[in-house]
N, C-alpha and C positions, 0 to 999 in steps of 0.2 A: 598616248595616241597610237594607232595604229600604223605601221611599221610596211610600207612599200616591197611587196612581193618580189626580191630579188637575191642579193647575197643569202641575205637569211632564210629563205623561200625555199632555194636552191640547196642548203644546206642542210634545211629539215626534211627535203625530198631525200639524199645522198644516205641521211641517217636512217629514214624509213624503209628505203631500199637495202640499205645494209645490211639493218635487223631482219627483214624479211629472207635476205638471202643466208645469212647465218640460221634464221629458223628451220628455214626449207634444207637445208645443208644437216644439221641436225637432225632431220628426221629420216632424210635419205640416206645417213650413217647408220640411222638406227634400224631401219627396214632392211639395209645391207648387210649389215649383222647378222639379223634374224633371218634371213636369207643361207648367210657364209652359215650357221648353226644346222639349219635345218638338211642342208645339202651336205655339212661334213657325217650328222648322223646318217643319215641314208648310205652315203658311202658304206660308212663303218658297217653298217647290218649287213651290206652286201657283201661285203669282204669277210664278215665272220660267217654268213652262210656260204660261203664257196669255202673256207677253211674251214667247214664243218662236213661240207662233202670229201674233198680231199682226203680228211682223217677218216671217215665212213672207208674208205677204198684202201687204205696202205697200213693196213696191222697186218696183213699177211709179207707184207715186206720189210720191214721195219721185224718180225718178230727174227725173218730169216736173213736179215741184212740183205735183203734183193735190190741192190741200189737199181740196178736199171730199170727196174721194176716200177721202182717212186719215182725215177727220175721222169719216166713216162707218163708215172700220172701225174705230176706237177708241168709235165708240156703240154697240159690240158689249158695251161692258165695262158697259153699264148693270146687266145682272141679278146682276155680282160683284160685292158686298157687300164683298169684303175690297180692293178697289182704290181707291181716296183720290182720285188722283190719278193722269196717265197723257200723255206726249208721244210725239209724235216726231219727229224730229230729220232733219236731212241731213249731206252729210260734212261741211260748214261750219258745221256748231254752229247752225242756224238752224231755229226752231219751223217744223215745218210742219202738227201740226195737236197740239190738246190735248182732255183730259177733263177733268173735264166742258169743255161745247163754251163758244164764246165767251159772255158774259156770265152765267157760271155757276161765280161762282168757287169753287175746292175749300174745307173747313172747316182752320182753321188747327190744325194739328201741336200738342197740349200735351203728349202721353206717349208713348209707344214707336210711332213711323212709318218703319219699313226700306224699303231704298228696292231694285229690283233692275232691270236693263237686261240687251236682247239685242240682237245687230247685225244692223241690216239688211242681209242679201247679195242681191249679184245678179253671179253667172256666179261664185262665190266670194269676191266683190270688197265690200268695205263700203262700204254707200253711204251708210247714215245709222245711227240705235239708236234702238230703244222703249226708255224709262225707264218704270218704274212705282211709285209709294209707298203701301203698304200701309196699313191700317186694320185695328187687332189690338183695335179694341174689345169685338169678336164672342170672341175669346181671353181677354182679362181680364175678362169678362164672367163666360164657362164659369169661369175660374180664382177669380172671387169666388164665381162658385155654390159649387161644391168646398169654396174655405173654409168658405162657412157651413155646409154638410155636414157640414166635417169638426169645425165647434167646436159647434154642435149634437150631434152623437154622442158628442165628448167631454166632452161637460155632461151627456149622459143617462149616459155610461159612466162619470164622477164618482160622477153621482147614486145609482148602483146600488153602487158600488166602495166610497166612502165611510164607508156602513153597516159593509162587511162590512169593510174598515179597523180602523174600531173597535169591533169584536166581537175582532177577529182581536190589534190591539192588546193588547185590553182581554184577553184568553188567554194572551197571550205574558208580560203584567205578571203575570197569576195566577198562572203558571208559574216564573216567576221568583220572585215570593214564595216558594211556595212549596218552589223548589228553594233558597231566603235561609236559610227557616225550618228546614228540613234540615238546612242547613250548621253552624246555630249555635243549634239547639233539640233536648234529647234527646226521642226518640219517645216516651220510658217515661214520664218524670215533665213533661214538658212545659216543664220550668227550660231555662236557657241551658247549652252542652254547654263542651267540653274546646275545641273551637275558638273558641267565642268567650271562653271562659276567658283562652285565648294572646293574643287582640285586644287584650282588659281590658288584658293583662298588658304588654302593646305601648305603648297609650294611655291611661294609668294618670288616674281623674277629678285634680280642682282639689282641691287642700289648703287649708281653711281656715284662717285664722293661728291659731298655737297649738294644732293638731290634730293627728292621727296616722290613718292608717288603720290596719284589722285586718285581715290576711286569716289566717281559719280553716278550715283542714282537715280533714274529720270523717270516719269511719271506723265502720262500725255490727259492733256486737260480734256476733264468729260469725254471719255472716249467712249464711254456706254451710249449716250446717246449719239453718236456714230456707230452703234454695235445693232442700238433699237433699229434707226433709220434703215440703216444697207443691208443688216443682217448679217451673220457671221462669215460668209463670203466676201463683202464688201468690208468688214473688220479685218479678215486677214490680209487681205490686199493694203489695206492702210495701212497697217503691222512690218509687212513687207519694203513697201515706199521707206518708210519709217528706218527702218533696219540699214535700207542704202543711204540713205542720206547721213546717218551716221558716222557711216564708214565711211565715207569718204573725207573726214574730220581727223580718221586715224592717221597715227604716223608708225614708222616701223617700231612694233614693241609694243605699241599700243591693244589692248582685247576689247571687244564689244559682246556682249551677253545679252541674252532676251532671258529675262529673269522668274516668267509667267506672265497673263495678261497681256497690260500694256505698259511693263512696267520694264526698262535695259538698267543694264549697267554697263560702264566704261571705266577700263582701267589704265590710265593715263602715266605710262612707267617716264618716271626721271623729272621732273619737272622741277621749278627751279626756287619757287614761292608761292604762296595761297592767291598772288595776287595772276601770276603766269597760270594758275588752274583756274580760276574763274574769267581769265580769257578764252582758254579752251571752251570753258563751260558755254558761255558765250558765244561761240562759235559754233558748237553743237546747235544752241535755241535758231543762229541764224536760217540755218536751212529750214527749219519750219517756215519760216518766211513765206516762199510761193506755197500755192496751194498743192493741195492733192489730186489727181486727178483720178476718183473710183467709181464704177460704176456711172460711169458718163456725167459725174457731178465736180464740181471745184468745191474741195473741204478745204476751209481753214481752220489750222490747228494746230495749239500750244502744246509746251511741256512746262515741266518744274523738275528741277535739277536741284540736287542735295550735292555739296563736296564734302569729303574729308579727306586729310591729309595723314598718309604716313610717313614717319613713325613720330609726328610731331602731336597727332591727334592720340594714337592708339599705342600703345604699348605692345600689342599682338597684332598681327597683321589682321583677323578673324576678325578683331574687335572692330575694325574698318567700317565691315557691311552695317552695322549697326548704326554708327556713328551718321555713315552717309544714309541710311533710313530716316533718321532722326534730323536731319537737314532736309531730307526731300519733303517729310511734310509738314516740317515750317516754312518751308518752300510756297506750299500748296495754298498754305494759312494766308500769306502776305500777298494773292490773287495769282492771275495767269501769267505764264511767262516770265519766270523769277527761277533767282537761280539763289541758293540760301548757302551758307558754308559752317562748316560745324561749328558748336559753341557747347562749351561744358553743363552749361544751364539746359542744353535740349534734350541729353539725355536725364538731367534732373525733371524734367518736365515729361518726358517720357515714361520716366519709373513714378512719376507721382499717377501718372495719369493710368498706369495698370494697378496701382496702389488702393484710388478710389475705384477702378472697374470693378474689384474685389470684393471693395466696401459697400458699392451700391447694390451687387447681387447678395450680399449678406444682408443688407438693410432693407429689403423686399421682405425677406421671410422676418426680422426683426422687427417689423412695425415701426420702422423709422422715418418711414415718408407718410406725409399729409395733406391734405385736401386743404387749400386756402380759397375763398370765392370775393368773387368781386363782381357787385351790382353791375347792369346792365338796364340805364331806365329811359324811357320816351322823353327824346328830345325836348316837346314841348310843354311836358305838364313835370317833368321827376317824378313818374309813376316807376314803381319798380314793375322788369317785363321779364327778366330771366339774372343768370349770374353764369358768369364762367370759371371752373374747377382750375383753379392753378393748384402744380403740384409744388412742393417744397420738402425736403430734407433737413432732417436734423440727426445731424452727425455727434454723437455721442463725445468724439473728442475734438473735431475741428468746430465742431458748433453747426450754425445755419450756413450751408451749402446753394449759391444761388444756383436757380435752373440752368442760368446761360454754360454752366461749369459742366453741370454732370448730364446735361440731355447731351450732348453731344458725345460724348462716353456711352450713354444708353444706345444711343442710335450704330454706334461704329460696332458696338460687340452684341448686339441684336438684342441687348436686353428690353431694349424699348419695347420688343411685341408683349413681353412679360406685365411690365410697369404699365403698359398702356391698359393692358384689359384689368389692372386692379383697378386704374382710375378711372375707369368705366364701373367696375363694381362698385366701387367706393361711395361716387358719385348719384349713382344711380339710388343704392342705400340709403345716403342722405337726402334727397332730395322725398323718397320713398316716407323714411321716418319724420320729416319735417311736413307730409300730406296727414298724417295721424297723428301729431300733436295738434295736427288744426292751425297749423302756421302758412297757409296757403301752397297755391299751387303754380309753382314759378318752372321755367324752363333751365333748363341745364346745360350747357355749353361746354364740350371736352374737346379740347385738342387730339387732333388724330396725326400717326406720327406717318411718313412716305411708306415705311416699313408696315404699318397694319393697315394701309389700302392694298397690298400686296397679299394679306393675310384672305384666303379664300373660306376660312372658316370662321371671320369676322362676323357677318352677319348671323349666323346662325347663333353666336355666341351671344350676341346682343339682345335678340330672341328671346335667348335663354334669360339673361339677366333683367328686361324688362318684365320677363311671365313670374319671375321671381320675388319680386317686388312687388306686381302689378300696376306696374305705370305704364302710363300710356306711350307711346312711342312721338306722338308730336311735343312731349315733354322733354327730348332729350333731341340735343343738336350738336352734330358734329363737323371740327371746324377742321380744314384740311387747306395747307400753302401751297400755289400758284407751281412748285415745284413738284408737285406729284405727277404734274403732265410732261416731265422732263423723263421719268419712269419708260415709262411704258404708257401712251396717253387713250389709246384704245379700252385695254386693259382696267386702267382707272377708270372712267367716263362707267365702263361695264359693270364697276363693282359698285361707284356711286348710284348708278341706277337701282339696284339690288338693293343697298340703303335705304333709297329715298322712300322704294316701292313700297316698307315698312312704314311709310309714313312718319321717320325723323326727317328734323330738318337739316342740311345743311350749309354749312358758310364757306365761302373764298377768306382765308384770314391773310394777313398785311400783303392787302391787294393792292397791286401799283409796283410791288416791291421784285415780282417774278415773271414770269417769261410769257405769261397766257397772252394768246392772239384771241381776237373778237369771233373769228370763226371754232375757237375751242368753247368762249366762255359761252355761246349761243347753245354748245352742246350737253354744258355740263349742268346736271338736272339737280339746280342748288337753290337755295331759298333768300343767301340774303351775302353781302357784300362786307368786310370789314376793313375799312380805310385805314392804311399802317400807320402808327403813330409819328414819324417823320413828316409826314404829310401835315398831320391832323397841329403839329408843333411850329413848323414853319408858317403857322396862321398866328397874327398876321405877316404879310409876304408873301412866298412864291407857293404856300401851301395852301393857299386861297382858290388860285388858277386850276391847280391837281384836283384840289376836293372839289370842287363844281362842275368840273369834266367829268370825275367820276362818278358823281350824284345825276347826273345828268343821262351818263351812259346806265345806269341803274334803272332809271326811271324808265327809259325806252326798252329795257329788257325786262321790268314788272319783277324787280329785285328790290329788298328791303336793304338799308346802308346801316353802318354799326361806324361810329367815329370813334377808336381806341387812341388813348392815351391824351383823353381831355386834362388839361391843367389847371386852365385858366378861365376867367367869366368872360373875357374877349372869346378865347377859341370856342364857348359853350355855343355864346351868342350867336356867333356867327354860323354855326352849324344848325343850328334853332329855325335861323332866317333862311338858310339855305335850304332846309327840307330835310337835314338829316331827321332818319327815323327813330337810333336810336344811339346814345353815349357812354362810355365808359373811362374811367381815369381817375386821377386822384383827387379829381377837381368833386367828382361825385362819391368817391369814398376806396379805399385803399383795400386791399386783396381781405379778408380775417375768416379766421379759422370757423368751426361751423357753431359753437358759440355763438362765438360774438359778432357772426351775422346773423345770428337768428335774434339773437338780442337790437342788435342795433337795424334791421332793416324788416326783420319777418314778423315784426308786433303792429305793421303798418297798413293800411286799405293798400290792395296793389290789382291791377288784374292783367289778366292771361294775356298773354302776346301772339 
């Protein structure tokens, strides 16, 4: 986590400053240098050109020993400042006059005194040498000016630099925070996100002795259609609400995470038994209690809560998030408002259940799933009027796989839009090849999944697959649950129009069972009604009252009724007398392959529906 601008803040200003001033220091050593270089040469050429005039002027003195002679022209060197000292010599190494003159002796040498010599000629010939020893005090002089120059400007360029140092710092930390908080803070609800989730999960807190942690899972019931209704504005506001009520559940040590979605986690350090975490958990679902208040509405709205316990559950702390995955949606399984705790068997249920997702996408291109049909005949005479496509799997090693198993597998891992448009093909083909045997011309019934009313390229596909065949389009009806207007209900209404306008028909299937209001069903541009088999079972009894209400409301909306999951000659009769239009169940004959419905129903007088 991001580390509060202070000691440390201060100390990486102290370092940066530092550096900078040993850099700047370093360089103005180095410019002083090449300075003190430049300056001591220029000396030196000047000092070898004034001892090159000297010697030009004093071979006639030097040839004749004229000391006063040299001595005169070496009191020439009075007005040069940079000459110390100054002789000169004959071929024999002997003074013949010096600078300063006699009883005036030079100041003695303590720091940088270069010394330079020219020969005296006369006719070419050497007769003696001016020496000269420089005085570079006038040099180190300028070259400490300079310094102070230059540490005066780099005290004022500090002094100005400094400031804007740490402003500039003090931007760079906020930015970093900032981009900390991003990392590991969601925007919506302000809790700790899925990255710092993984951290937690990294570097799991200290276990008290005799403790457990909790980590719970939480999942908000239906919160899509809270997402359709208010739109994502009024979702994150729910999200938010959601977040505080939470937290306010926590205790110190406690973490709260927005996981993506609408999906937290809670991680509940220290706790004392499975049964102390499923109070907490508990205590969490209370605050859902009151409503919400978004978008000027009162929501009320559940969660499902998954617990698992470490380190009693999981050997690895990581293995946690899974464990409590695997609880939250057995959680979800057992209805709203439940809080589920982990159990060994959930991740066995879980690895089975990606086991068969595997298998079912394998058994699509394998030719392992099949078309099973079940009559569909007028109440009052058993004429046969259509058949509805149940799919079924046969699983090579597990055997016969029911739908209730593996549709719901299809639908979580999207393969259903896959499976759905072969059992449209499938269906469509059969139905197609049993018009050119001359075995009539019957209607065909496919279940449509929530997921292929969403599909925008459905229709055109069906298009396709009717021009394919050449079947007519009121030959083929498509059956779609009372939950597709839980979707997006504009949306659907929109695409079922699209359908219909093809001239298929379609059905409401186990109607009575889902959410549809009367101002929806007046919308939705459908052909015929199919009574759930709960209903159609509980006859005789309370399913008597259901079904005549629904036949009823049918009739005033100019809807044909379908009674699924006939058994018996009481429920037949009774639906007979009541006006159902038309029946299906085992009472009139059981799902069979396309065989042995064509054998046993398609050799019969039947007509069109």
């Amino acid at each position: 986590m991001t580390r509060p601008f202070g000691a440390t803040g201060a100390g990486n200003l102290r370092s940066n400053a530092t550096g900078a001033a040993l850099a700047l220091a370093l360089a103005g050593g180095l410019l002083l240098l090449l300075q003190y270089v430049s300056l001591r040469r220029e000396a030196l050429a000047d000092a070898s050109a004034q001892a090159q005039l000297v010697a030009s002027t004093s071979a006639a003195a030097v040839v004749f020993h004229d000391r006063d002679s040299a001595q005169a022209t070496l009191a020439t060197l009075g007005p040069v400042a940079s000459i110390r000292s100054a002789s000169i010599t004959n071929a024999a190494g002997e003074v013949v006059a010096t600078y300063p003159g006699p009883g005036h002796a030079a100041e003695p040498c303590h720091l940088d005194c270069p010394a330079v010599e020219a020969p005296v000629l006369l006719r070419g010939e050497r007769v003696g040498a001016v020496q000269m020893r420089l005085d570079l005090r006038r040099v180190h002089a300028r070259l400490f000016g300079l310094a102070g120059a230059f540490v005066v400007a780099a005290f004022g360029a500090f002094a100005l630099t400094l400031p804007l140092m740490r402003r500039m710092r003090a931007r760079v930390r906020a930015a970093e925070a900032r981009l900390d908080r991003l990392a590991h803070y969601d925007a919506v609800t302000g809790q700790q996100n899925r990255n710092a989730f993984n951290a937690c999960l990294g570097h799991p807190p200290r276990l008290a002795e005799g403790k457990q942690h909790a980590l719970m899972q939480l999942d908000l019931d239906r919160f899509k259609e809270v997402n359709d209704t208010l739109g994502h504005v009024g979702g994150d506001e729910l999200l938010r609400q959601v977040g505080e009520r939470i937290a306010t559940t926590l205790r110190d040590g406690d973490r709260l995470f927005r996981l993506g979605g609408d999906e937290f986690a809670v991680l509940v350090a220290n706790v004392g038994s499975a049964r102390e975490a499923r109070q907490f958990a508990d205590a969490i679902l209370d605050q859902f209690d009151p409503p919400f208040g978004v978008g000027g509405q009162q929501l009320q709205v559940t969660a499902s809560v998954g617990v698992s316990l470490w380190p009693d559950d999981a050997a690895g702390f990581a293995d946690l998030a899974g464990n409590a995955d695997a609880a939250m949606y057995a959680a979800k399984r057992e209805g709203r408002r439940r809080v589920a705790l982990y159990e060994p068997r959930l991740r066995e249920e879980q690895a089975e259940k990606l086991s068969l997702q595997a298998d079912l996408r394998r058994a699509l291109d394998a030719g392992e799933l099949r078309l099973h049909y079940q009559p569909q005949v007028d109440a009052r005479d058993g004429a046969l009027l259509g058949a509805e496509a149940l799919l079924r799997w046969d699983h090579p090693l597990r055997g016969a796989i029911p739908p209730s198993r593996f549709i719901p597998i299809a639908e979580d891992s999207g393969l259903i839009v896959d499976i759905g448009r072969w059992v449209i093909r499938e269906a469509c083909g059969q139905a197609a090849a049993w018009r050119r045997q001359g075995l009539g011309r019957l209607r065909i019934a496919v279940n449509l999944s929530v997921r292929q009313t969403r599909d925008d390229e459905l229709p055109a596909f069906i298009d396709e697959v009717l021009a394919r065949h050449g079947m007519p389009a009121n030959f083929l009806e498509l059956e779609i649950t009372e939950s597709v207007l839980l979707e997006d209900a504009d949306h659907a209404i929109s695409q079922l129009a699209r359908l219909r306008a093809r001239g298929l028909h379609l059905a409401i299937d186990d109607f009575g069972t889902g959410y549809s209001s009367m101002a929806y069903l007046k919308r939705l541009p459908i052909d015929k009604l199919k009574i759930d088999m709960t209903f159609v079972q509980a006859i005789p009894g309370d399913g008597e009252a259901i079904t005549t209400a629904i036949l009823a409301m049918a009739r005033q909306l100019g809807l044909q009724v379908v009674a699924e999951g006939v058994e018996t000659e009481r429920q037949q009769e009774f639906l007979r007398v009541a006006g159902c239009d038309q029946i299906q169940g085992f009472r009139i004959g059981r799902a069979l392959d396309a065989q042995a419905f064509a054998e046993r129903w398609l050799g019969r007088a039947q007509r069109a529906g």
